[in-house]
PyMOL commands that place a pseudoatom at each C-alpha (Angstrom):
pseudoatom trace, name=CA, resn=UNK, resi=1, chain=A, elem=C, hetatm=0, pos=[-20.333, 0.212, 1.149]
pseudoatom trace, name=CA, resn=UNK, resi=2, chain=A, elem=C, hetatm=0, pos=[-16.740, 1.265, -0.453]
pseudoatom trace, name=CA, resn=UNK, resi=3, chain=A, elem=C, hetatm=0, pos=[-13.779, -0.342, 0.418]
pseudoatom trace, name=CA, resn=UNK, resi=4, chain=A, elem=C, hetatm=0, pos=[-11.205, 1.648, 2.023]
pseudoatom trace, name=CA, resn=UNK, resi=5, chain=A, elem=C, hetatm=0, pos=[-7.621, 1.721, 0.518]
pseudoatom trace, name=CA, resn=UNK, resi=6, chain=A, elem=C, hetatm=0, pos=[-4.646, 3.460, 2.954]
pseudoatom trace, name=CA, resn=UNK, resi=7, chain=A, elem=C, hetatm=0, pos=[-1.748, 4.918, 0.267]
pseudoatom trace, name=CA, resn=UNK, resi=8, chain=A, elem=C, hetatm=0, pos=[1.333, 5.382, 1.774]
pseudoatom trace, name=CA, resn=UNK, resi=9, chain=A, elem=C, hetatm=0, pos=[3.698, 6.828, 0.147]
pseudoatom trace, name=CA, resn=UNK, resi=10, chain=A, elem=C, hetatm=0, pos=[5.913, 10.286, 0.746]
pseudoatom trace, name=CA, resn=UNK, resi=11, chain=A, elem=C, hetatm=0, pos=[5.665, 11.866, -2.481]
pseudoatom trace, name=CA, resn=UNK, resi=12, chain=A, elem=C, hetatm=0, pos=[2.642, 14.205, -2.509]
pseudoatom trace, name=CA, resn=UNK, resi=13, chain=A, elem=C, hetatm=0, pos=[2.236, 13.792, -6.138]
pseudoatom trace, name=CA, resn=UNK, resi=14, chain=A, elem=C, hetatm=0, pos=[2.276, 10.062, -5.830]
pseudoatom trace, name=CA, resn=UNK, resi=15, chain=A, elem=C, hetatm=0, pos=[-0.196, 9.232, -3.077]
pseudoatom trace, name=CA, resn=UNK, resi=16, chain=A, elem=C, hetatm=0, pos=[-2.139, 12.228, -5.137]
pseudoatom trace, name=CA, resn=UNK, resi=17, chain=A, elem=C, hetatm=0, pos=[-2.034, 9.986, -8.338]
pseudoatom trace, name=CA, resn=UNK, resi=18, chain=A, elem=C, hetatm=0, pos=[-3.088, 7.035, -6.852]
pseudoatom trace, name=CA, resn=UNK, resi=19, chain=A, elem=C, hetatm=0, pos=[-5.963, 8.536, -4.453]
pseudoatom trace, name=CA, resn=UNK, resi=20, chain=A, elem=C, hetatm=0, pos=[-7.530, 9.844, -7.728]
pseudoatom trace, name=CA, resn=UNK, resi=21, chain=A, elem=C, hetatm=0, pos=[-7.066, 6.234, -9.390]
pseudoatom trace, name=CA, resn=UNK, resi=22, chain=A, elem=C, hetatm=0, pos=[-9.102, 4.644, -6.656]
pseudoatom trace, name=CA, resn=UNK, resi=23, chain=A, elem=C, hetatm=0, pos=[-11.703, 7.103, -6.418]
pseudoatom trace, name=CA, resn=UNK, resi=24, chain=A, elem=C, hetatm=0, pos=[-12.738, 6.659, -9.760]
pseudoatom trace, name=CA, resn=UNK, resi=25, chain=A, elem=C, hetatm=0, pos=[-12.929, 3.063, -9.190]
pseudoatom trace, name=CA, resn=UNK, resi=26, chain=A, elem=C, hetatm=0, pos=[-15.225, 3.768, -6.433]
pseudoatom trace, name=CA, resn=UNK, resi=27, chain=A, elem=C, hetatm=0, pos=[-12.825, 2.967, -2.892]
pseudoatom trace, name=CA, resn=UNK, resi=28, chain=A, elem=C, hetatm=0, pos=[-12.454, 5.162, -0.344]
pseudoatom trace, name=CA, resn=UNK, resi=29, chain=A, elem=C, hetatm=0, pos=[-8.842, 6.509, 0.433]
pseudoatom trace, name=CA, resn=UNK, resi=30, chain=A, elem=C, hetatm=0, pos=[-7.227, 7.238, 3.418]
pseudoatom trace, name=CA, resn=UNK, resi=31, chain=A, elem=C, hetatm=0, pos=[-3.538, 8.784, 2.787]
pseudoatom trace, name=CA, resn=UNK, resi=32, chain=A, elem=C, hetatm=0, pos=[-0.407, 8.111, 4.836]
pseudoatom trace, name=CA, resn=UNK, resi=33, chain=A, elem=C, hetatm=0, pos=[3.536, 10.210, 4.261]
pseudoatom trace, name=CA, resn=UNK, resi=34, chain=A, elem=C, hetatm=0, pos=[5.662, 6.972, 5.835]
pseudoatom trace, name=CA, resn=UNK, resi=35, chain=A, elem=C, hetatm=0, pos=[5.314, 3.876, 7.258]
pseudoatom trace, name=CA, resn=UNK, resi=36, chain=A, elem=C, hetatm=0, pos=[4.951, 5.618, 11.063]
pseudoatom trace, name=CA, resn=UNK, resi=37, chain=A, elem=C, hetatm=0, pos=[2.220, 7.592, 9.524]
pseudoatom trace, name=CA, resn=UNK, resi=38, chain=A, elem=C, hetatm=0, pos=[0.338, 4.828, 8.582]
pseudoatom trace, name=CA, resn=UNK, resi=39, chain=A, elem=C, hetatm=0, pos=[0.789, 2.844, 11.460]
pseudoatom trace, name=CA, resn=UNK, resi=40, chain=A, elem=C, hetatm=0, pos=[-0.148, 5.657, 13.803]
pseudoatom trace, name=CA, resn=UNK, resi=41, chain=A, elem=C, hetatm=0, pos=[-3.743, 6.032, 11.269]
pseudoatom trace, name=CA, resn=UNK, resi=42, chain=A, elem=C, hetatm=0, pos=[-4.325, 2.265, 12.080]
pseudoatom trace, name=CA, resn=UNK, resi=43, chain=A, elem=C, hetatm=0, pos=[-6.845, 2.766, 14.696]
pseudoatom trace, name=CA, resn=UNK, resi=44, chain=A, elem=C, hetatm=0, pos=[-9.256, -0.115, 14.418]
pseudoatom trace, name=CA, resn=UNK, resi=45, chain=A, elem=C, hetatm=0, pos=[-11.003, 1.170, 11.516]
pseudoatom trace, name=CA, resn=UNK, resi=46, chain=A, elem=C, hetatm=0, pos=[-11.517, -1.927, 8.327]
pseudoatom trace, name=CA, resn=UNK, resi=47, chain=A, elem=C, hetatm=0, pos=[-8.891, -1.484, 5.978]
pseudoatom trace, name=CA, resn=UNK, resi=48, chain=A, elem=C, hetatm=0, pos=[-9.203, -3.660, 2.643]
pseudoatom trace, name=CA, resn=UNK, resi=49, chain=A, elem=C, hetatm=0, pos=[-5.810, -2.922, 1.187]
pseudoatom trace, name=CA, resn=UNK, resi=50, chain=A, elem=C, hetatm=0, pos=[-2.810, -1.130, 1.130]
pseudoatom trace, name=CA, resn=UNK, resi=51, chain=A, elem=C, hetatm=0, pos=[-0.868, 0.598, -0.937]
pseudoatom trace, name=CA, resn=UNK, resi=52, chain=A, elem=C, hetatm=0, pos=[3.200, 1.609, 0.294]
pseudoatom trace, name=CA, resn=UNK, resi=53, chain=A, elem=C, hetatm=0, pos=[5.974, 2.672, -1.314]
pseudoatom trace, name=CA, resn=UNK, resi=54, chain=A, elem=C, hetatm=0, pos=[9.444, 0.971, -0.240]
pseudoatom trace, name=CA, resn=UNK, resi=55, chain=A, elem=C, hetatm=0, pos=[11.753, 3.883, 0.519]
pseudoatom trace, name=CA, resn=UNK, resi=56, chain=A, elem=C, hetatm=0, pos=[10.052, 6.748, 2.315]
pseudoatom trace, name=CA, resn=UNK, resi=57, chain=A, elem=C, hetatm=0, pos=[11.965, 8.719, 5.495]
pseudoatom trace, name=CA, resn=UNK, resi=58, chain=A, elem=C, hetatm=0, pos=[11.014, 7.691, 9.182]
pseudoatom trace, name=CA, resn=UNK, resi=59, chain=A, elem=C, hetatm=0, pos=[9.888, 3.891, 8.486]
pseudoatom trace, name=CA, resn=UNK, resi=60, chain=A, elem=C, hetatm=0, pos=[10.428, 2.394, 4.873]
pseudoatom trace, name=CA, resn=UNK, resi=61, chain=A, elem=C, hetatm=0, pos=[7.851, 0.196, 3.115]
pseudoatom trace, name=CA, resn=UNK, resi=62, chain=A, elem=C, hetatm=0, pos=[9.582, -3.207, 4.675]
pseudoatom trace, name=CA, resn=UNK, resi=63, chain=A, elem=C, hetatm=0, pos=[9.608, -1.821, 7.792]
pseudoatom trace, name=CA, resn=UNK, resi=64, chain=A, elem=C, hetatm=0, pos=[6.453, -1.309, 7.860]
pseudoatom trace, name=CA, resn=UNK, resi=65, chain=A, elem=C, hetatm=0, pos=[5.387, -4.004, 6.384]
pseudoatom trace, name=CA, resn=UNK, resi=66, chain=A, elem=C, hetatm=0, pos=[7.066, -6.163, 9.089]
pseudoatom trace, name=CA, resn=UNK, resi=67, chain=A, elem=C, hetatm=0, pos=[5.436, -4.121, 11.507]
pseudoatom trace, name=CA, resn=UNK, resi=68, chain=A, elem=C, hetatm=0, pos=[1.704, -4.873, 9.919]
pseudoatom trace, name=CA, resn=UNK, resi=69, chain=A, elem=C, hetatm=0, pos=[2.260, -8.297, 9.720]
pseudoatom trace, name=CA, resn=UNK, resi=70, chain=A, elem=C, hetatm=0, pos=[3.022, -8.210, 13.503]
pseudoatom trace, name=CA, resn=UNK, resi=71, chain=A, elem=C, hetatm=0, pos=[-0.367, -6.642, 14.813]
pseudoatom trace, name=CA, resn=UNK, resi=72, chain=A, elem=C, hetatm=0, pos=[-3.224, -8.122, 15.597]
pseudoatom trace, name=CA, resn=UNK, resi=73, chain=A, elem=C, hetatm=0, pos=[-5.721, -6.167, 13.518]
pseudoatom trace, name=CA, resn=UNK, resi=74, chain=A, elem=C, hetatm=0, pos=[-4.363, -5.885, 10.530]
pseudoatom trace, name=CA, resn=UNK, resi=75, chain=A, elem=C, hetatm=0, pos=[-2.189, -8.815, 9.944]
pseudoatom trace, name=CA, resn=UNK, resi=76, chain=A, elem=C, hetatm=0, pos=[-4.049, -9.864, 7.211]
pseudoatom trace, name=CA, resn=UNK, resi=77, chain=A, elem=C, hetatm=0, pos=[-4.922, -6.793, 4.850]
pseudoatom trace, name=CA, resn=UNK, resi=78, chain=A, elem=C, hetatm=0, pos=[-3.041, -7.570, 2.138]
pseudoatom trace, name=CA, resn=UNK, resi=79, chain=A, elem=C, hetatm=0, pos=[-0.409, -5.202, 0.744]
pseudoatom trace, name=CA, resn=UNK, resi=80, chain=A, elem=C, hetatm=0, pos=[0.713, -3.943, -2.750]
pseudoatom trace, name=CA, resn=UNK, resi=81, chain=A, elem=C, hetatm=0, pos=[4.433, -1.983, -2.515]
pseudoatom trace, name=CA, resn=UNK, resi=82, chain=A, elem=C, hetatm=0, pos=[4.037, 0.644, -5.050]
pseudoatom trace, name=CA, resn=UNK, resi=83, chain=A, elem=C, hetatm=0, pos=[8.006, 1.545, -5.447]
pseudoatom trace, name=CA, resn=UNK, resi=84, chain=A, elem=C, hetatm=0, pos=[10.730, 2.418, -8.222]
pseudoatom trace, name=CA, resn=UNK, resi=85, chain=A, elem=C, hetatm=0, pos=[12.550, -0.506, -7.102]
pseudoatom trace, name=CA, resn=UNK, resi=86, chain=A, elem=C, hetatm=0, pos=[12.788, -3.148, -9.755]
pseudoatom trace, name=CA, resn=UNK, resi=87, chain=A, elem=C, hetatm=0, pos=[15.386, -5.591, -8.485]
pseudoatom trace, name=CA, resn=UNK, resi=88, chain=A, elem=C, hetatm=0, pos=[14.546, -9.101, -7.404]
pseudoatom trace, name=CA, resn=UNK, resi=89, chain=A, elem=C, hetatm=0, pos=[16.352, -9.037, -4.152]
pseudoatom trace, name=CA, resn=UNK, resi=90, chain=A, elem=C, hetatm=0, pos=[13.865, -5.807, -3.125]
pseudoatom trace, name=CA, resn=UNK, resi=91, chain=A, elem=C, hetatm=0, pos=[10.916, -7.908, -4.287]
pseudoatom trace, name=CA, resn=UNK, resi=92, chain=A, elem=C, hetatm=0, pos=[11.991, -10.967, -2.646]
pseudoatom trace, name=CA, resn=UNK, resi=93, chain=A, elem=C, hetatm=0, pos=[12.430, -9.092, 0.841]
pseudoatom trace, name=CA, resn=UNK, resi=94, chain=A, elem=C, hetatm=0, pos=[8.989, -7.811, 0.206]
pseudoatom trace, name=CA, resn=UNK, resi=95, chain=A, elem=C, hetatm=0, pos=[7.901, -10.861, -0.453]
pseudoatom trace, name=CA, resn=UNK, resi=96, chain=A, elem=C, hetatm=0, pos=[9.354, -12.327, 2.718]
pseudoatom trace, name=CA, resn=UNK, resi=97, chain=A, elem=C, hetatm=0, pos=[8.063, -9.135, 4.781]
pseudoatom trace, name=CA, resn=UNK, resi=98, chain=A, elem=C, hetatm=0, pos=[4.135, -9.994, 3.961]
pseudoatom trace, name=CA, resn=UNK, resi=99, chain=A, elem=C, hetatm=0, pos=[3.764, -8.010, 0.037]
pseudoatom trace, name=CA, resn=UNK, resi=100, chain=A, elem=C, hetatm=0, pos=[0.983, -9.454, -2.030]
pseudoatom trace, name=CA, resn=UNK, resi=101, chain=A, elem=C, hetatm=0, pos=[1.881, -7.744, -5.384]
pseudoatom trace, name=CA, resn=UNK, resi=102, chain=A, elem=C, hetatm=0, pos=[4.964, -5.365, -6.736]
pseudoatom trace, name=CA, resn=UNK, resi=103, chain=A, elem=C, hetatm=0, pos=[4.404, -2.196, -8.896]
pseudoatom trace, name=CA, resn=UNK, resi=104, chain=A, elem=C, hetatm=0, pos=[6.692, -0.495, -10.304]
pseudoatom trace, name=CA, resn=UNK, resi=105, chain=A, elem=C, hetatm=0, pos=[6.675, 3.065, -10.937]
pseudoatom trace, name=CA, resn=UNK, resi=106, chain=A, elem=C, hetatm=0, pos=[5.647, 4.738, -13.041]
pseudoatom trace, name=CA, resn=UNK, resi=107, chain=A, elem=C, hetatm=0, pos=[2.746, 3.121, -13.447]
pseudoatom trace, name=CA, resn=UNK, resi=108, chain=A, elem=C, hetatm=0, pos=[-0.580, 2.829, -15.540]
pseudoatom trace, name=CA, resn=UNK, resi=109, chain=A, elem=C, hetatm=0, pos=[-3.694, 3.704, -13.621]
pseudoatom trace, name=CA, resn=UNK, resi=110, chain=A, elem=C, hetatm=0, pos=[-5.214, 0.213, -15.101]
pseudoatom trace, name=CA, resn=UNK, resi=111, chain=A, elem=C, hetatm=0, pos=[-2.348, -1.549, -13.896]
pseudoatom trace, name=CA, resn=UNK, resi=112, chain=A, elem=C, hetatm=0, pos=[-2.786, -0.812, -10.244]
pseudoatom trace, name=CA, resn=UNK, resi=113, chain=A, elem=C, hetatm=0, pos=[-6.664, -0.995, -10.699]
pseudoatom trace, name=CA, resn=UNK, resi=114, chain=A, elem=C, hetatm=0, pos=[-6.075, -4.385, -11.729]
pseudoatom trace, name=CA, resn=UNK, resi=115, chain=A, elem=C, hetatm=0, pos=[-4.041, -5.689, -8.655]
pseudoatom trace, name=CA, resn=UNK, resi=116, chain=A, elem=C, hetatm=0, pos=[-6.147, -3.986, -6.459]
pseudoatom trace, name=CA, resn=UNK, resi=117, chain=A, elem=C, hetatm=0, pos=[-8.912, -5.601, -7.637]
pseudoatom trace, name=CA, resn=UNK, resi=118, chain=A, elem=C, hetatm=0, pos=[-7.388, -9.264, -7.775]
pseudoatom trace, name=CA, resn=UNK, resi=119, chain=A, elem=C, hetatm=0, pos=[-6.722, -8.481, -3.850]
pseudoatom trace, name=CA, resn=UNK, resi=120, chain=A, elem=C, hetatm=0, pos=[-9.924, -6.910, -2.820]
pseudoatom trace, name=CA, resn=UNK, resi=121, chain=A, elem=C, hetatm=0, pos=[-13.067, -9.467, -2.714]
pseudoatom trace, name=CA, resn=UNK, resi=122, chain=A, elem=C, hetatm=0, pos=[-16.257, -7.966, -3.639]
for i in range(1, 122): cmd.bond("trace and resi %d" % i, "trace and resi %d" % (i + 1))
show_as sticks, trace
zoom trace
């Protein structure tokens, strides 16, 4: 069975990018415009990973983030912030907030591939 991936992000093109990434690499994608988006999509269903950009309109990245960490189902999916933020004070707040890895955009399909899969177990 594939593992399911939520990308949250608020750039069309973006979340577009990355769905087509994963679904060559065989996960299944579910697709989220902002943190409240995603959070509202959370409805019990497994979710292996995710993958949110920092600043998006409604609830940012680290909001969100915060606000994952704090429920009970999902607590422990872990997190990759996919974000044109490069400075270590951002990371470090991500890092505090629950992140398990920091892209940068733009990025190489290989490189995300390749923290999604140290972060998904088989």
């Amino acid at each position: 069975m594939a593992k399911t991936i939520m990308v949250i992000d608020d750039s069309a093109s973006i979340r577009q990018v990355v769905n087509i990434t994963l679904k060559k690499a065989g996960y299944d994608v579910v697709e989220a415009c902002d943190g409240r988006d995603a959070l509202g999509k959370l409805t019990g269903q497994k979710i292996n990973l995710m993958v949110c950009d920092v600043n998006m309109p409604n609830m940012d990245g680290i909001s969100f983030l915060k606000a994952l960490k704090a429920s009970q189902g999902y607590r422990f999916t872990p997190v990759i912030m996919l974000t044109t933020e490069s400075q270590e004070s951002k990371k470090q707040e991500g890092k505090e907030a629950g992140a398990r890895a920091w892209v940068v955009k733009p990025f190489k399909p290989e490189q995300m591939l390749e923290a999604v899969s140290k972060l998904i177990l088989p």
